[in-house]
C-alpha positions as CSV (number, residue, x, y, z in Angstrom):
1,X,0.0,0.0,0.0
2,X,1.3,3.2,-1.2
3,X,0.2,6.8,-1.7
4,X,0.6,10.1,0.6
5,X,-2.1,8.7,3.3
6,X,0.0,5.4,4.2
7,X,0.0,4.7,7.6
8,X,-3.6,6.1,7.7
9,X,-6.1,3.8,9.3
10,X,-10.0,4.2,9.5
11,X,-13.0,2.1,10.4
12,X,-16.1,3.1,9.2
13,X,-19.6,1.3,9.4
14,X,-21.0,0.1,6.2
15,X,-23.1,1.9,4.3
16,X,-24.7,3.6,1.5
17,X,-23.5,6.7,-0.5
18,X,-21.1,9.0,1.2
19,X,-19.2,7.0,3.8
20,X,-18.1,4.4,1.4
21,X,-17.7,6.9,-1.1
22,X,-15.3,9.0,1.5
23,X,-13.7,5.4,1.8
24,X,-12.8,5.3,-1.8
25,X,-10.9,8.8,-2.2
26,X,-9.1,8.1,1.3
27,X,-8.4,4.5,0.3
28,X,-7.3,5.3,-3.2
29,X,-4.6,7.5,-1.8
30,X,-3.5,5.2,0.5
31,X,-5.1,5.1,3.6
32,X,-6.0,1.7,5.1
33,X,-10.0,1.9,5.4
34,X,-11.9,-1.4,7.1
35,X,-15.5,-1.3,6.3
36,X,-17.4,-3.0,9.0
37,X,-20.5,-4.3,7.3
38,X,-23.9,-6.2,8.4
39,X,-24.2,-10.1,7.9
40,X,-27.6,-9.5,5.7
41,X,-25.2,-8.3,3.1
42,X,-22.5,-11.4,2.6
43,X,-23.2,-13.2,-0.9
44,X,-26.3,-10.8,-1.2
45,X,-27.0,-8.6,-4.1
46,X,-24.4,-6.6,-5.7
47,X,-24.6,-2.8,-4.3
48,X,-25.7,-0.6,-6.6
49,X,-22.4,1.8,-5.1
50,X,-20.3,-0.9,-5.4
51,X,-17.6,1.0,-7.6
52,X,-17.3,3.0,-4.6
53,X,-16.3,0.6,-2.1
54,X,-12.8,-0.6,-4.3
55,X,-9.6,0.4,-2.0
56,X,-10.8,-0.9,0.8
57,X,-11.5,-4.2,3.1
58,X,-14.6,-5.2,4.7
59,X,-15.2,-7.3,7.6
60,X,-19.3,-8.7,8.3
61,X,-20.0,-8.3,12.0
62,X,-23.2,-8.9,14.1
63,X,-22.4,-5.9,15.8
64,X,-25.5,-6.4,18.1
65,X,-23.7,-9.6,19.5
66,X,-21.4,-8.5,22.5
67,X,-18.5,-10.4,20.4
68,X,-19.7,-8.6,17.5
69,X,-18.7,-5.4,19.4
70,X,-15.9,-6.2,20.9
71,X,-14.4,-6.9,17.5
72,X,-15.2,-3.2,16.4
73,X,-13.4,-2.2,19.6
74,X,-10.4,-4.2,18.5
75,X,-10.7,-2.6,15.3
76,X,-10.4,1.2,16.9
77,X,-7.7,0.4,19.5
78,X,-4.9,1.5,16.9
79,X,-7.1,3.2,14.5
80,X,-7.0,7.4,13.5
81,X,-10.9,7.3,13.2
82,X,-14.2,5.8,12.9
83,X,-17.3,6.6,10.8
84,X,-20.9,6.3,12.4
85,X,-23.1,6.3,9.8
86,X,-26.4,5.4,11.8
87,X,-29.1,8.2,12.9
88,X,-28.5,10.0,16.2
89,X,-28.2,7.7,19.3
90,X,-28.5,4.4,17.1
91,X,-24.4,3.6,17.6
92,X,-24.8,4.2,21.3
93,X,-27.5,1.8,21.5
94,X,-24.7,-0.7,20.1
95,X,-22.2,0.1,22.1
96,X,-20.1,1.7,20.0
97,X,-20.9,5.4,20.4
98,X,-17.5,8.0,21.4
99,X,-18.1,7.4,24.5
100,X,-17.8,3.6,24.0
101,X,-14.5,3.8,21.6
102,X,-13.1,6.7,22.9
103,X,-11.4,5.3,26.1
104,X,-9.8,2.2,24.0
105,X,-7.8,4.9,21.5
106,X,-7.0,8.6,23.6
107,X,-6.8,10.0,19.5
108,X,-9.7,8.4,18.2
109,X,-11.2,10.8,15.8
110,X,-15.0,10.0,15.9
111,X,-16.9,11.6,12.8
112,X,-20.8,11.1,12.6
113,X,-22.3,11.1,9.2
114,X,-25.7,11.6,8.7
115,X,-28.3,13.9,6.7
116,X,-29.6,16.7,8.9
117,X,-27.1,16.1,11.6
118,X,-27.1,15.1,15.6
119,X,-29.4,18.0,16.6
120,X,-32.1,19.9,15.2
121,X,-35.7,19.9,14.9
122,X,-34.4,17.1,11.8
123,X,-31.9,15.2,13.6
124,X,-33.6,11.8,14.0
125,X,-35.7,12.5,10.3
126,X,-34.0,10.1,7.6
127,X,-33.7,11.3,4.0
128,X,-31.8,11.3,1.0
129,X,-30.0,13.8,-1.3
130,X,-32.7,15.2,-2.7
131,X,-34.4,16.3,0.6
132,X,-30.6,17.8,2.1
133,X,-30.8,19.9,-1.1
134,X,-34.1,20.9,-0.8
135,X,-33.7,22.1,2.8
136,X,-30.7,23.9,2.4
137,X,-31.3,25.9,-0.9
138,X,-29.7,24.0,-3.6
139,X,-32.7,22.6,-5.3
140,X,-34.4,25.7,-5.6
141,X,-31.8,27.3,-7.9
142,X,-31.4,23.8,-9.8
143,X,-33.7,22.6,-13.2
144,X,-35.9,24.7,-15.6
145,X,-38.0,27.9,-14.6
146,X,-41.2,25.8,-14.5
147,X,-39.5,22.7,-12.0
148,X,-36.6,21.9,-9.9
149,X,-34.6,19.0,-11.3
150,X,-32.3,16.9,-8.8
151,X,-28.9,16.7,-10.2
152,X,-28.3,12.9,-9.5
153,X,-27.4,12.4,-5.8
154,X,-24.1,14.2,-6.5
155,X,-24.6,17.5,-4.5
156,X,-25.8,16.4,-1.1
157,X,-24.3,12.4,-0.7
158,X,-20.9,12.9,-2.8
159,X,-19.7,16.8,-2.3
160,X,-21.8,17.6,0.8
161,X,-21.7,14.5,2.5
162,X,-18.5,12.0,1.3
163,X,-16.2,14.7,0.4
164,X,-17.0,16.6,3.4
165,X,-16.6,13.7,5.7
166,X,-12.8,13.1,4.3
167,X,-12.0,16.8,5.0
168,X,-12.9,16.5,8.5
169,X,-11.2,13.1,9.1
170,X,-8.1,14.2,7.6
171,X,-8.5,17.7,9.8
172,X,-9.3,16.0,12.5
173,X,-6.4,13.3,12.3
174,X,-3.7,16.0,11.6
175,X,-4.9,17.7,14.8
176,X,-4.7,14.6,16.7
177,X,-1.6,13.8,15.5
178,X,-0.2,16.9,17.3
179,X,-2.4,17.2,20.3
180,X,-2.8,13.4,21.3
181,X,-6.7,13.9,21.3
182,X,-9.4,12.9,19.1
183,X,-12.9,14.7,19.1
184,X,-16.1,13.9,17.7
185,X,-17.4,15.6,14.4
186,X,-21.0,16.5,13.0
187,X,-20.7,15.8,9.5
188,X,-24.5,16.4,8.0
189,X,-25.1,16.5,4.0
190,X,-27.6,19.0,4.7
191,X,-24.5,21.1,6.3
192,X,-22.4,20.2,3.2
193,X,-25.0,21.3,0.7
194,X,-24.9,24.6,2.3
195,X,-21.5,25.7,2.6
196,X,-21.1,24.1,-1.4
197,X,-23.8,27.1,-1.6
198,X,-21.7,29.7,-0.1
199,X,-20.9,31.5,-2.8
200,X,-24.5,32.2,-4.0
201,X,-25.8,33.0,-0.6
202,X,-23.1,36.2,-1.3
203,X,-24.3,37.1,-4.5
204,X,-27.9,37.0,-3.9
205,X,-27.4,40.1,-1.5
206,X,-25.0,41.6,-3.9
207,X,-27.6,42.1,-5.9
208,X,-25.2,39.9,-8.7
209,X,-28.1,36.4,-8.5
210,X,-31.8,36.6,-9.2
211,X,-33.5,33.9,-6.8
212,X,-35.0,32.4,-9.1
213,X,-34.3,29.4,-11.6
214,X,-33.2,29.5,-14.9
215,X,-32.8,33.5,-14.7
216,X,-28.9,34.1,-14.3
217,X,-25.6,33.8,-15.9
218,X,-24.8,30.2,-14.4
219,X,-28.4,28.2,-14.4
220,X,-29.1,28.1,-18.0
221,X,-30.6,31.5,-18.8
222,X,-27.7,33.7,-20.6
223,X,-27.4,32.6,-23.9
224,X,-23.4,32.1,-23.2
225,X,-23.9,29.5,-20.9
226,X,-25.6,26.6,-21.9
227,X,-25.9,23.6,-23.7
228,X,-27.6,23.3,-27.0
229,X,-29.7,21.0,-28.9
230,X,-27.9,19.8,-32.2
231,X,-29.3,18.3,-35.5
232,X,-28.6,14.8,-34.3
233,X,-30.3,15.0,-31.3
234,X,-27.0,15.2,-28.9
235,X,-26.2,18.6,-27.3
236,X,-23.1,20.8,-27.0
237,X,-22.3,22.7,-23.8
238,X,-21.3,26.6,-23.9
239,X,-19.5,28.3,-21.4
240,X,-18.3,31.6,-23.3
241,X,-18.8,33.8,-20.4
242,X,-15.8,36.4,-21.1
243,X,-16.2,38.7,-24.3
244,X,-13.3,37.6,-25.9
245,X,-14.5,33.7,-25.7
246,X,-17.9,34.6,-27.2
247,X,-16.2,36.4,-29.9
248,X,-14.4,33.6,-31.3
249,X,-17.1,31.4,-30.4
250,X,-20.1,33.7,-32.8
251,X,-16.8,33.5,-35.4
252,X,-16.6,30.0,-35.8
253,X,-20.5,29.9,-35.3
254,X,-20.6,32.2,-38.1
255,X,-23.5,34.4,-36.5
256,X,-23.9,37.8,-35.4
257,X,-24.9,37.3,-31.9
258,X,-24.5,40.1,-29.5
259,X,-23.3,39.1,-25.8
260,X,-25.4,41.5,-23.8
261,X,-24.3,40.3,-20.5
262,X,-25.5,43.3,-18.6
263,X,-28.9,43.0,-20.3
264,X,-30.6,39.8,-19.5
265,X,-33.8,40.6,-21.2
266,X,-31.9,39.9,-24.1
267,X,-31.1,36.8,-23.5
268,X,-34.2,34.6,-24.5
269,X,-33.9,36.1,-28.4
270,X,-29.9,35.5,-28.7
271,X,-30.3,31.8,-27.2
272,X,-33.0,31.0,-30.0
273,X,-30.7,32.8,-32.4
274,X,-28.0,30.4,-31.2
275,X,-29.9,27.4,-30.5
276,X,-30.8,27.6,-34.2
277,X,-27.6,27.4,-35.6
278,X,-26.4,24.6,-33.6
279,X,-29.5,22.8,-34.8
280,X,-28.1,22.7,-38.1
281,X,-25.4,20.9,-37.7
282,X,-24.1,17.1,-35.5
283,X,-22.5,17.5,-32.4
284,X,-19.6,15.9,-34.0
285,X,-19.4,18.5,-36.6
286,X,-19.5,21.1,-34.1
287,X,-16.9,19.3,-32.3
288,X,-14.4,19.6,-35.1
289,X,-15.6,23.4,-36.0
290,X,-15.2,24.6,-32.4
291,X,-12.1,22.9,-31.8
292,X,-10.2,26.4,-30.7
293,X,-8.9,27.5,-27.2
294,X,-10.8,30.2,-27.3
295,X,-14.4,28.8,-27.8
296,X,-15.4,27.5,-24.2
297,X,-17.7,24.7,-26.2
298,X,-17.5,21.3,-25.9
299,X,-19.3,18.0,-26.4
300,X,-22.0,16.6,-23.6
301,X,-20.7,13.6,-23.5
302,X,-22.4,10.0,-22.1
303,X,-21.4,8.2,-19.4
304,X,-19.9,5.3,-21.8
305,X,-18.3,8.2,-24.5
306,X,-16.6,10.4,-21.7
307,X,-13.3,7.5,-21.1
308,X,-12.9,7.7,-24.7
309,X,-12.8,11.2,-25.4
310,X,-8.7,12.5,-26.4
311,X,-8.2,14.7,-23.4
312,X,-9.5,12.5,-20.8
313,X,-7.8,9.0,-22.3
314,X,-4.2,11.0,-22.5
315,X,-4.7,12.2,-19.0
316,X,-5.9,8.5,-18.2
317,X,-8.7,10.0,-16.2
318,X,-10.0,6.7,-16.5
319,X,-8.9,3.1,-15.5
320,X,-10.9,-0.2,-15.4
321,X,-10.9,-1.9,-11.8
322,X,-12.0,-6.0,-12.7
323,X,-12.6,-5.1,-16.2
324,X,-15.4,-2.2,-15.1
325,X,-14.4,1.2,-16.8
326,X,-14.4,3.9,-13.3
327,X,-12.7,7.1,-12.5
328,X,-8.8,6.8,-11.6
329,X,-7.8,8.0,-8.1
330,X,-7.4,11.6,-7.8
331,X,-6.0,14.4,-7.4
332,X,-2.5,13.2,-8.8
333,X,0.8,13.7,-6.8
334,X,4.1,14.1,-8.1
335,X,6.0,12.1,-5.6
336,X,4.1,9.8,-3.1
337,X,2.2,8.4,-5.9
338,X,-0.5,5.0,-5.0
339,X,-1.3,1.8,-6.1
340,X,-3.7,0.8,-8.3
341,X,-7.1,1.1,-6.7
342,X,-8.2,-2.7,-5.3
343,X,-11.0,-4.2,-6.6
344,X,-14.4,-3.6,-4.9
345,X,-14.9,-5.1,-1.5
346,X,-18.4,-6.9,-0.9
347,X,-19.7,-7.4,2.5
348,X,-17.4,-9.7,4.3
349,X,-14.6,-10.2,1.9
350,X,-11.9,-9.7,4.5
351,X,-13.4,-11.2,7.9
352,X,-11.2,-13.8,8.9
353,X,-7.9,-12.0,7.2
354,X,-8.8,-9.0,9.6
355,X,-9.6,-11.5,12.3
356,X,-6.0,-12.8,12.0
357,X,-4.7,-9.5,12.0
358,X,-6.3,-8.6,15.1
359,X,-4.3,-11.7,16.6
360,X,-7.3,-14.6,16.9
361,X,-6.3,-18.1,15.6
362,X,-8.1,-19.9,13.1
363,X,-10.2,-22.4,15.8
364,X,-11.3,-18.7,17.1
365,X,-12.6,-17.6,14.3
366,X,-14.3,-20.9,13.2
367,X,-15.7,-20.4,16.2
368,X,-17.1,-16.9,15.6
369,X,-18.2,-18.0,12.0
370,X,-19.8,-20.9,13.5
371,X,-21.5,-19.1,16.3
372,X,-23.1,-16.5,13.5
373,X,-21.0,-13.5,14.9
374,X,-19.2,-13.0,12.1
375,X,-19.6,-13.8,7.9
376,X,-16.7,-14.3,5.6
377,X,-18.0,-14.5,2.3
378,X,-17.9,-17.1,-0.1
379,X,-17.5,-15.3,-3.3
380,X,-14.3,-13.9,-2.0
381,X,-12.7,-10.4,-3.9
382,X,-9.8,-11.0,-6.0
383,X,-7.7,-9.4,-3.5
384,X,-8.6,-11.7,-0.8
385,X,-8.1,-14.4,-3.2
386,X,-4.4,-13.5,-3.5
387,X,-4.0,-12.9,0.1
């Protein structure tokens, strides 16, 4: 294992979204993450997040069992953090709230992830990414003028919620690192959501964004910034915000379209003007007659064309993890650079390698196995396989 977050440890509880997803970027770059996951889930279904949990190890615990706990407690002793990713109070019910873990590691960092957070009128509500957007502004500015339209489960789960999370645990551990102590922290997507949001919440008084949808320079209303329809029934996305962009933009166009950026009742007639002339024309011939520095215009790509697009393939912003085509671990360093990402673990992959790492023989863990406390599974990852 290699990459700048070696010697990293966390344990997190298994779940859907942004933990495992937080597990993935920290995991990819090196950290050693241990995913403690429910029995229910062993040789189940395939998670539909499963790309997201590559890079890391799972064990399958009956954590209700008092065995079943104290394995999570063995897990922490030497540990930098551990993830709670149950509603308020549930983890203390199971033994295995901060105050619980806390006393076994002095530097345990203890982060909480959840929607609305641990208090708050909302605190024991459940929810999912479109409700954290909802409540904290996002949604409103998102979609057409007529409707709101959620923008997958990327704001609130993924940028609010898993790439907050790994902020704070990494914060959190360097802190620790120099004070002794660990600490608890609130991570809440609704929380997340917000501060993504901070920006707006500045214009809006600035007078510089209308609160409304579909009525400013960055939600689809200026004619500059946009995507458009073209004859083949694909689109091409327009960012020409600057003058000077939008001037060699109209050029290779070859319209006279004015930019009017301080006059946005202009802006409905120049984006018919515009969205006629793309209309004219495949997205693949725009692609070669816009192919300038200058234009700001570029293909919207699918989820299947994006890894083979030039820029992307030369930049290998892609890999393939067991033959499935996924983003490659980023961002990119020049000197402590990591492994390959590991292929996906499934509930239970790694229970009775972790259970030997933690020091119990193999008639001790038969005996867990046996006894129901713990799962190994039997479709085993390719990593486990080797190991």
């Amino acid at each position: 294992m290699s990459g700048p977050l070696r010697g990293v440890r966390i344990v997190m509880m298994g779940g859907l979204g942004p933990a495992p997803f937080c597990g993935m970027l920290l995991g990819d770059l090196g950290a050693d993450v241990v995913r403690v996951d429910a029995l229910a889930g062993v040789d189940g279904p395939l998670p539909i997040d499963y790309t997201v949990r590559r890079s890391q190890r799972s064990v399958a615990v009956d954590v209700k069992d008092s065995r079943g706990r104290e394995l999570v407690h063995r897990l922490v002793a030497n540990a930098d953090a551990f993830v709670d990713v149950y509603r308020p109070g549930v983890a203390e019910r199971l033994g295995i709230g901060p105050d619980a873990l806390q006393p076994l590691n002095p530097r345990l960092v203890y982060a909480r992830m959840t929607g609305y957070g641990q208090d708050g009128p909302l605190a024991g509500h459940a929810g999912h990414d479109i409700n954290y957007l909802a409540l904290a502004g996002a949604l409103h500015g998102i979609g057409t003028a007529e409707s709101p339209v959620p923008p997958l489960n990327l704001v609130g789960d993924y940028g609010g919620g898993g790439m907050l999370l790994a902020v704070g645990l990494l914060s959190a551990i360097l802190e620790a690192r120099e004070s002794g102590e660990g600490q608890v922290l609130d991570v809440a997507m609704v929380d997340g959501v917000a501060t993504l949001l901070a920006p707006y919440f500045g214009m809006v008084p600035a007078g510089t964004w209308r609160d409304r949808r579909q009525d400013n320079l960055l939600d689809g209303a200026a004619h500059f910034y946009g995507a458009y329809a073209t004859a083949d029934g694909r689109h091409v996305a327009v960012g020409a915000m600057e003058p000077k962009f939008y001037a060699e933009l109209c050029d290779r166009l070859d319209v006279d379209v004015p930019h009017d950026e301080a006059e946005p009742a202009t802006w409905p007639a120049h984006r018919a003007a515009l969205a006629a002339r793309f209309a004219e024309k495949s997205r693949e011939d725009w692609e070669r007659l816009l192919d300038s520095p200058g234009c700001c215009a570029t293909p919207v790509l699918s989820l299947s064309e994006a890894p083979r697009h030039p820029h992307l393939a030369a930049r290998d912003t892609f890999i393939a993890v067991d033959g499935i085509t996924q983003p490659a671990p980023a961002p990119r360093f020049s000197r402590t650079r990591p492994d390959a990402p590991s292929s996906p673990s499934l509930p239970g992959d790694h229970s009775r390698a972790l259970l030997r790492e933690l020091g119990f023989d193999e008639h001790a863990i038969t005996e867990l196995v046996d006894a129901g406390v713990v799962k190994q599974s039997v479709t085993q990852s390719a990593d486990e396989r080797k190991g």
